[in-house]
C-alpha positions in Angstrom: 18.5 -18.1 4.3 21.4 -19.3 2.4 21.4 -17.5 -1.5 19.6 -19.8 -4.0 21.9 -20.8 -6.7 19.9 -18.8 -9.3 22.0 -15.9 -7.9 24.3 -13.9 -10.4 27.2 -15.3 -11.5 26.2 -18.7 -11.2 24.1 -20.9 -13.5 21.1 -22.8 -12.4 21.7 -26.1 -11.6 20.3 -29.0 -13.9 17.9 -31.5 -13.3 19.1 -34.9 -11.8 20.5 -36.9 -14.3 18.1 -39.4 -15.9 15.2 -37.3 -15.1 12.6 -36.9 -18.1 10.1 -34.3 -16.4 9.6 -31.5 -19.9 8.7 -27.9 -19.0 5.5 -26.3 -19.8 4.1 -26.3 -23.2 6.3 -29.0 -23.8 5.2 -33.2 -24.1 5.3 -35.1 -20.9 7.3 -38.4 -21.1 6.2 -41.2 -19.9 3.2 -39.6 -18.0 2.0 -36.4 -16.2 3.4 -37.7 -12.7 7.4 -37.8 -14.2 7.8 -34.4 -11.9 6.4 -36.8 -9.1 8.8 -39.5 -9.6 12.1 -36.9 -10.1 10.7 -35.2 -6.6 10.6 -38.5 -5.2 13.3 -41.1 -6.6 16.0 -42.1 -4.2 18.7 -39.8 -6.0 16.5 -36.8 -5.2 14.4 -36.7 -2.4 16.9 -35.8 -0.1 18.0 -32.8 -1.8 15.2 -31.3 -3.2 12.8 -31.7 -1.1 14.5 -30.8 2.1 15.7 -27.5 0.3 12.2 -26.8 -1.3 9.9 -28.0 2.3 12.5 -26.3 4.6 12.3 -22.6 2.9 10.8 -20.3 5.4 7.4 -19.0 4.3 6.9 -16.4 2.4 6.4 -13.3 4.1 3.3 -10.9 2.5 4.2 -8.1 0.5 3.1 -5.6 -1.9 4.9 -4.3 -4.8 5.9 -0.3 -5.1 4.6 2.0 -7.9 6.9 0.7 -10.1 7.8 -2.7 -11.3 11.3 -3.3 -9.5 9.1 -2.5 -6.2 11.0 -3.7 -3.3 10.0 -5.0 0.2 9.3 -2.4 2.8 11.5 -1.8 5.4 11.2 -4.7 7.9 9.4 -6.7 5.8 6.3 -5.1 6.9 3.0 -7.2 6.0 0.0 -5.8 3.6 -3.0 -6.7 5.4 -5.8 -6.8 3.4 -7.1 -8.9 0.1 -3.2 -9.4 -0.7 -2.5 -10.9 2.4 -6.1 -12.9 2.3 -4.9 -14.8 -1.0 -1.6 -15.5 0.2 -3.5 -17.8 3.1 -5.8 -19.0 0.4 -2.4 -20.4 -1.4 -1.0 -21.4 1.4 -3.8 -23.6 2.2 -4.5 -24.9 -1.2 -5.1 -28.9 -0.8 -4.4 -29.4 -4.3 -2.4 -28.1 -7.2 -5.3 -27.5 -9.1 -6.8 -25.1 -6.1 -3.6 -23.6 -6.3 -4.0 -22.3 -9.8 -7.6 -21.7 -9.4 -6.7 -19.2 -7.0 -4.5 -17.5 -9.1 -6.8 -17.8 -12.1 -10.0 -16.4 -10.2 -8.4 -13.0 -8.3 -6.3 -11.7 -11.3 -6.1 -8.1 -9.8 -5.4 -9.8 -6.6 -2.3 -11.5 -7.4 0.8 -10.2 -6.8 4.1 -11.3 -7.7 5.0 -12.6 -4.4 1.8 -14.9 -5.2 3.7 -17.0 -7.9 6.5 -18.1 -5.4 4.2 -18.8 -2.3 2.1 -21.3 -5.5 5.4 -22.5 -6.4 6.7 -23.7 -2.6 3.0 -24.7 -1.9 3.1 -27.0 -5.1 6.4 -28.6 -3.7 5.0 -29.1 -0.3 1.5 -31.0 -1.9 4.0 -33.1 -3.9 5.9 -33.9 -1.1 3.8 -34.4 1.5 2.4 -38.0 0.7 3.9 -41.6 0.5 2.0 -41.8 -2.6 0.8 -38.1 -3.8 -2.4 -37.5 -6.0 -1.9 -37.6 -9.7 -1.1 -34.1 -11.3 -2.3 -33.2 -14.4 -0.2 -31.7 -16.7 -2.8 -28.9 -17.8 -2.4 -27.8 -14.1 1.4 -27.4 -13.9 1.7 -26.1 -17.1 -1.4 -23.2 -16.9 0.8 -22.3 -14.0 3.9 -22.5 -15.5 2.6 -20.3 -18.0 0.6 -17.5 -15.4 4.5 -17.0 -14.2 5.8 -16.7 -17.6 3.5 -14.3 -18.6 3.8 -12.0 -15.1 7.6 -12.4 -14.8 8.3 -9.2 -16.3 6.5 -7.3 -13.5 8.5 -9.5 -10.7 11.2 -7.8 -8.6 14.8 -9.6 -8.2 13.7 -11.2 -4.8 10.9 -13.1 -6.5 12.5 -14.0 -10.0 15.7 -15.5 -7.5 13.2 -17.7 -5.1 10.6 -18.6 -8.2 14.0 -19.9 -10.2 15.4 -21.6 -7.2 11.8 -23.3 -6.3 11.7 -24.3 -10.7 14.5 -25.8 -10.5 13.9 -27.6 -6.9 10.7 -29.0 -8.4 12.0 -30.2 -11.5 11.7 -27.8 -14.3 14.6 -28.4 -17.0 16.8 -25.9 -17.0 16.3 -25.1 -20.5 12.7 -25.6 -20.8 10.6 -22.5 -21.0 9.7 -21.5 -17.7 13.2 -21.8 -16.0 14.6 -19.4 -19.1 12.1 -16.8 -18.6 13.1 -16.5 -15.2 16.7 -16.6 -16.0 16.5 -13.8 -18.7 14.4 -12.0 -16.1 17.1 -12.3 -14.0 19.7 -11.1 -16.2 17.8 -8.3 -17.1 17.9 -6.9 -13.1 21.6 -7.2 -13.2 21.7 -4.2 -15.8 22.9 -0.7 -13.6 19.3 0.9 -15.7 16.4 -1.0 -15.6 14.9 -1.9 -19.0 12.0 -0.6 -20.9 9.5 -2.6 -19.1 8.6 -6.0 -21.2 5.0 -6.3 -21.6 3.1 -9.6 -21.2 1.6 -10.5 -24.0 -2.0 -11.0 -23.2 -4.8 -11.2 -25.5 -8.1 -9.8 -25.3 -9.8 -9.5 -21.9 -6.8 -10.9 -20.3 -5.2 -7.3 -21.4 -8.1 -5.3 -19.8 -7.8 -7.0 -16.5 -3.9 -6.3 -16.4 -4.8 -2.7 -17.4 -6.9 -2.5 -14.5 -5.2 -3.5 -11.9 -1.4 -2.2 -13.4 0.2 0.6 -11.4 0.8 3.0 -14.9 -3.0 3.2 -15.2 -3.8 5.5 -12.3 -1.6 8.0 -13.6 -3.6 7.5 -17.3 -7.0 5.5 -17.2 -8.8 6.4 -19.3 -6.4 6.2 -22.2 -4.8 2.9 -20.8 -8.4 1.7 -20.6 -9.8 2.9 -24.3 -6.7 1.3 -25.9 -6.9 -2.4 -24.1 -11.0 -2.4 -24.8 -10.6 -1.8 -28.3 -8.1 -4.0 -28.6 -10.2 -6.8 -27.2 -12.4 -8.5 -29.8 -16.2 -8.6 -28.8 -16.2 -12.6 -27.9 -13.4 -12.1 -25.5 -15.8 -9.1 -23.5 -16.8 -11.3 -20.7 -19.6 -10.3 -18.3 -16.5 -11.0 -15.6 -14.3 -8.3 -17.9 -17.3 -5.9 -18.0 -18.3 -6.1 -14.1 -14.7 -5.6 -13.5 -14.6 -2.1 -15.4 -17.9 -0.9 -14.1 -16.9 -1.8 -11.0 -13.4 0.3 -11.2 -15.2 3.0 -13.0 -17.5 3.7 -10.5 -14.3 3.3 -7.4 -12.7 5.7 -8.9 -15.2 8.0 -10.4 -14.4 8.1 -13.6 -16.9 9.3 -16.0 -15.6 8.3 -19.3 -18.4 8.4 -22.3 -16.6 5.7 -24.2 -16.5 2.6 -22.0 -19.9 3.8 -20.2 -21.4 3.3 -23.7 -19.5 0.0 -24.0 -20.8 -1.2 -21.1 -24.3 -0.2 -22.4 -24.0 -1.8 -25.3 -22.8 -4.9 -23.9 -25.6 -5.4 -21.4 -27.7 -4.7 -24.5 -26.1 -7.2 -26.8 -25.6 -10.0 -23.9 -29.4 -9.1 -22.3 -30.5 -13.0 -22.4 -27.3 -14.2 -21.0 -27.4 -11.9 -17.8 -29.4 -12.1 -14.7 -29.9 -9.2 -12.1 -26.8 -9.9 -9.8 -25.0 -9.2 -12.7 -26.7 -6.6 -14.1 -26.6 -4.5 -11.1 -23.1 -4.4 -11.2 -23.0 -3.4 -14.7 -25.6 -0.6 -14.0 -23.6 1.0 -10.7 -21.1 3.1 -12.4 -24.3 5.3 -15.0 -26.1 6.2 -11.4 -23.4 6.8 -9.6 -21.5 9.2 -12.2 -24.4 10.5 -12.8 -24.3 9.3 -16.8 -27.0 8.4 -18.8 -25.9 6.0 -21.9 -27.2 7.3 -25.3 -27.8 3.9 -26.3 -31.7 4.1 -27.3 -32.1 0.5 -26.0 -30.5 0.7 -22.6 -33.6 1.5 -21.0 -36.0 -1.0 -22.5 -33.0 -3.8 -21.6 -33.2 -2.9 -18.1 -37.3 -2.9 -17.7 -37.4 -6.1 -19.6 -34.4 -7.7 -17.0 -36.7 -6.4 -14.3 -39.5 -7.8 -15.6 -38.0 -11.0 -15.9 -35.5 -11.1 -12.9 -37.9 -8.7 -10.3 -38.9 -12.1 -8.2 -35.7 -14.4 -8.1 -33.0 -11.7 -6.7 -35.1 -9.1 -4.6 -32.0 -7.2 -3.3 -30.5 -7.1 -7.0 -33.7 -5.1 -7.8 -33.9 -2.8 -5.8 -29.8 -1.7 -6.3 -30.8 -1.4 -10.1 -33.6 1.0 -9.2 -31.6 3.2 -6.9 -28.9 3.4 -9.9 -32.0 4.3 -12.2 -33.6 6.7 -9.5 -30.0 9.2 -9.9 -30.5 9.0 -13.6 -34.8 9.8 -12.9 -35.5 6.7 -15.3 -37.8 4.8 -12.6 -39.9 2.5 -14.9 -43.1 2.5 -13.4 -43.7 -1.4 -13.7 -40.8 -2.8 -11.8 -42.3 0.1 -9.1 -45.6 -1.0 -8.9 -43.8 -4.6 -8.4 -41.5 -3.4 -5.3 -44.0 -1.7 -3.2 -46.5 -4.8 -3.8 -47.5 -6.0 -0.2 -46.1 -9.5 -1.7 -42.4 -8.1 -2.3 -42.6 -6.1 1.2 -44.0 -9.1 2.8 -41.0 -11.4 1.1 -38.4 -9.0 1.8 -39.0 -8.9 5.5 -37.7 -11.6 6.7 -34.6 -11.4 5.1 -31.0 -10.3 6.2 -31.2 -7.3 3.4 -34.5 -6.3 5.3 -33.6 -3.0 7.1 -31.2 -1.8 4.4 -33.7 -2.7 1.7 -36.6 -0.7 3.7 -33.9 2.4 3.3 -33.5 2.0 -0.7 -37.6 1.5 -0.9 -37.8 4.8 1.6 -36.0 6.4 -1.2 -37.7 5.3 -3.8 -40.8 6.3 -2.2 -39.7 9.8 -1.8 -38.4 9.9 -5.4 -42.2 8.4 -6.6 -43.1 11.5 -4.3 -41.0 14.0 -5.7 -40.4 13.4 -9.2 -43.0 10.8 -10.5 -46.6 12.9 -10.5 -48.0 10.4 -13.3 -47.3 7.7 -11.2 -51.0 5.9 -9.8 -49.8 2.4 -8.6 -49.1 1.3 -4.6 -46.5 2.8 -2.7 -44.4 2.4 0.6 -46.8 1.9 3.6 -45.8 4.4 6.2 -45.3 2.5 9.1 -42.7 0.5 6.7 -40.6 3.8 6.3 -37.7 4.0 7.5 -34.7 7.4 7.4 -33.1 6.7 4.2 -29.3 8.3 5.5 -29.3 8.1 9.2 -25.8 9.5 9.2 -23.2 11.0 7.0 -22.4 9.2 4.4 -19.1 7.1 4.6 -17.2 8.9 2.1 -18.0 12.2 3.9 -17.0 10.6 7.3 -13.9 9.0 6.1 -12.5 12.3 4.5 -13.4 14.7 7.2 -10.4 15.4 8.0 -10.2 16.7 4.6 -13.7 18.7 4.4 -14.2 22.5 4.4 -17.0 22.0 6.9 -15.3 22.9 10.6 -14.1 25.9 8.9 -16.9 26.9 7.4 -18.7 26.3 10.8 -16.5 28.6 12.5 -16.9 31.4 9.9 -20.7 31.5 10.2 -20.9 31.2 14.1 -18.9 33.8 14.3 -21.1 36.1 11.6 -24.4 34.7 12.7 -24.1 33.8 16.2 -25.0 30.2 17.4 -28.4 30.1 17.9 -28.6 30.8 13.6 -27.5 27.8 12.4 -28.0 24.2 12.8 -25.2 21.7 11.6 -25.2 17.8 11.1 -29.3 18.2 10.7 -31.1 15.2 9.7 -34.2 17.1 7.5 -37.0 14.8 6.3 -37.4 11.9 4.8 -34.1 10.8 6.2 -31.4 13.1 4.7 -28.8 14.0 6.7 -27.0 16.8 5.3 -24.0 17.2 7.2 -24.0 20.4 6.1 -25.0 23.7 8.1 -28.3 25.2 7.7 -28.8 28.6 8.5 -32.0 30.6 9.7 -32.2 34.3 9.0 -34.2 36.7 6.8 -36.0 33.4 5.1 -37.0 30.0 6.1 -34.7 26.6 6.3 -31.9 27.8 3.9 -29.7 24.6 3.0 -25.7 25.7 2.6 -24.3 22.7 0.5 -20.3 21.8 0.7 -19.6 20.9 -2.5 -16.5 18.9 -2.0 -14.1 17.6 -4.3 -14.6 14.1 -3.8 -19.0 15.1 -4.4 -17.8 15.0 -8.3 -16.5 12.7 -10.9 -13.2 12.6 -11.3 -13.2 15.3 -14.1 -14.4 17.7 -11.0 -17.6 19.2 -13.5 -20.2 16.7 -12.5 -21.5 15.9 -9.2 -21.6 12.2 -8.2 -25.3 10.7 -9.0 -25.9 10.6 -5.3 -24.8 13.7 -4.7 -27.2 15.5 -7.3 -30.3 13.3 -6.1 -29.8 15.1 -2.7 -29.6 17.9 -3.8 -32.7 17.8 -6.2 -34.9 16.0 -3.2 -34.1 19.3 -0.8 -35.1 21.8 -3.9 -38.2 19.9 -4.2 -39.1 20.0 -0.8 -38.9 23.7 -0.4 -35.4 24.6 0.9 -33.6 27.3 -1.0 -30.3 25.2 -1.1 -26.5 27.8 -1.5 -23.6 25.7 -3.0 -20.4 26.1 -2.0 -18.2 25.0 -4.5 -14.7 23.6 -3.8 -12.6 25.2 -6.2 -14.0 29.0 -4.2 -13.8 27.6 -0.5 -10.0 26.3 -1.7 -9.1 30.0 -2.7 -10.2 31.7 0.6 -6.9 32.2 2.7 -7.6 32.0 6.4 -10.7 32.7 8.0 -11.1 36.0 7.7 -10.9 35.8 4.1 -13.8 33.2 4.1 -16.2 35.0 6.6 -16.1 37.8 3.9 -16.6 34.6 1.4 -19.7 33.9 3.1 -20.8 37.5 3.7 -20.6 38.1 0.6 -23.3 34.6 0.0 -25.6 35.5 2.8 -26.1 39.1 1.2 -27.1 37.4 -2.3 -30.0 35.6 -0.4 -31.1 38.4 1.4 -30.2 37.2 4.9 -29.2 39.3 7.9 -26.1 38.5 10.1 -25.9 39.0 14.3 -22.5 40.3 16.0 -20.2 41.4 13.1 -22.7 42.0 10.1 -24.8 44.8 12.2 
């Protein structure tokens, strides 16, 4: 591809002459469709738009850990939700899909993003004898979108987004084509800058915060500072689901925007239904966190109250997130194991999954609720609540302490001791080891690192509800905690580890122990 003429050392080449198409933010003259008729006069169209329709496409990428982030080698692609968007974009049939695409998946959009809009725009514009009218919001909410994100573009982008301005008509000093020029001029410094920050208002700054690259090495902080920044009207239930969401991705169990979150459903109660609400809710079960805001609680059973019949699924999710925090109201109970809410649910395509959650919730009722008098789970509707590992144990196993723990106690016990990968009832499977010897069924738990919140003191909500079901059903359960099982060097080391645990209990051991 021949250099745009945005490179450095050249200056970016001005609109043709007579053409009266203002930049972004500033007044249109005579109408909206100005930027139509420069793309399209007779003095133009053969320039422009050949240059601006005959620009390969944009090949999908994903920016580095810092903000100059270069292509990989090879231009390799980034399959995924990056890659996802970029079809959306290139498919847009009109330039305002193109900047509600933008405007709906802001920790989607990568810089890349901007220039596929941009070509995409100059293609819809092009593409017609006589193209659809534009409205001048549209091009100038986008205009503005690359403003804002220009700082974090690399020098690839900020050349072919210039080059692609000035194709479609942006003056060259109107707003958008100098941001992208000082942009540029900023790159051609041997040190990279301080990085510019947009300047963003409000929830606009959280959702930047979440998805920038600087926060995983600081959330929390990064995180605090943008919500307190943010004044309450501009806390939408979109903001909100966004940071429950990421809090509960990444297990971070931070008191100050889990109460935020609390008080927000609180505040916003009337103006939130169940599918939203559920959302809100994941990140207390699974960090294990209950909110000290007093009304928290009553919120939720008056939601479920009001909500229970029109979103079934949404229901139960809230009542597994209250069943790790052992807040089951007994109402919104009584209301699921109803034969009319089993009968409803069975038809559905959330049936068998459902029948899992309501397993569990039977077993918790079981368990943990002895006050509680109302109807309950038929038994010929049960179902194993965890067939199989769960996926974040399967997906790190390569990572767990399990195979050599295995190893250690077949080797001290002999293999007819121990069971491993046992599926105990109601359904858990503990893909753990249990081992038979002086007592019954005793239950050796892997407590691995990614079992806690992020902080590494907690267990994960899930985690602990395990772990309090197999206590109450009798077996004597032995932790093994990461931080010891990561200190044993080799296996010797850790059969004396385990020794050393089986001892404490009482048990006896076969070949080596004697």
């Amino acid at each position: 591809m021949r250099r745009p003429r945005g490179e450095p050392g050249s200056r970016a080449p001005r609109p043709t002459e007579g053409a009266i198409c203002a930049g972004p933010g500033e007044s249109w003259s005579p109408s909206p469709n100005s930027m139509l008729r420069v793309l399209l006069s007779a003095q133009a169209s053969s320039a422009r738009l050949s240059g601006l329709l005959l620009l390969p496409p944009v090949q999908p990428y994903c920016l580095g850990p810092s903000k100059w982030g270069d292509r990989p080698p090879g231009g390799g692609s980034h399959v995924g939700p990056v890659q996802g968007l970029q079809r959306l974009l290139e498919q847009a049939r009109s330039p305002g899909e193109l900047l509600r695409w933008l405007g709906q998946n802001p920790t989607k959009v990568h810089a890349h993003h901007y220039l596929v809009a941009l070509r995409r725009l100059g293609q819809l514009l092009g593409s017609q004898p006589r193209p659809p009218p534009v409205e001048q919001a549209t091009l100038q909410d986008l205009s503005q979108l690359i403003i804002r994100n220009c700082p974090s573009f690399d020098i690839h982008t900020i050349h072919v987004c210039l080059h692609l301005a000035v194709l479609l008509g942006f003056p060259s000093d109107g707003p958008l084509v100098r941001a992208l020029e000082q942009e540029r001029r900023c790159r051609l410094h041997s040190k990279p800058p301080p990085s510019p920050q947009p300047v963003l208002h409000g929830g606009q700054r959280l959702e930047a915060a979440l998805s920038c690259p600087r926060f995983l090495r600081h959330p929390q902080q990064h995180l605090i500072r943008s919500l307190a920044e943010a004044r309450p009207e501009e806390l939408t239930p979109q903001v909100m689901v966004l940071l429950a969401q990421h809090l509960a991705r990444h297990r971070l169990r931070e008191p100050q925007l889990l109460e935020a979150i609390a008080h927000f459903l609180v505040v916003q109660e009337a103006q939130l239904n169940s599918k939203v609400v559920q959302k809100l809710v994941l990140p207390f079960g699974r960090l294990n966190y209950l909110p000290l805001e007093e009304q928290f609680m009553p919120c939720l059973e008056r939601i479920l109250a009001r909500e229970a019949g029109v979103a079934p699924l949404a229901t139960v999710n809230i009542l597994m997130s209250l069943c790790q925090l052992r807040c089951l109201p007994f109402r919104a109970l009584r209301f699921v194991f109803s034969p009319g809410f089993i009968n409803h649910i069975s038809g559905t395509p959330h049936a068998l999954i459902m029948r899992r959650y309501l397993s569990l919730l039977d077993t918790a009722v079981e368990l943990e609720l002895p006050g509680y008098r109302g109807p309950r789970l038929p038994r010929r509707q049960q179902v194993p609540i965890f067939p199989q590992p769960l996926i974040t144990d399967r997906a790190r196993c390569k990572y767990s302490h399990k195979d050599i723990v295995a190893e250690g106690l077949r080797q001290l016990l002999g293999e007819e001791k121990y069971r491993q990968d046992l599926t105990v009832p109601p359904g858990y499977c503990t893909g753990e080891l249990q081992v038979e010897g002086g007592r019954a069924s005793v239950v050796l738990t892997l407590r691995e690192r990614w079992h806690f919140c992020r902080d590494g003191r907690v267990l994960l909500g899930s985690r602990a509800l395990r772990e309090r079901h197999l206590g109450l059903m009798g077996y004597q359960l032995l932790p093994l905690p990461f931080e010891e099982l990561e200190s044993q060097r080799g296996l010797p080391q850790l059969k004396s580890y385990l020794r050393q645990k089986l001892q404490a209990l009482g048990l006896r051991w076969g070949p080596e122990g004697g």
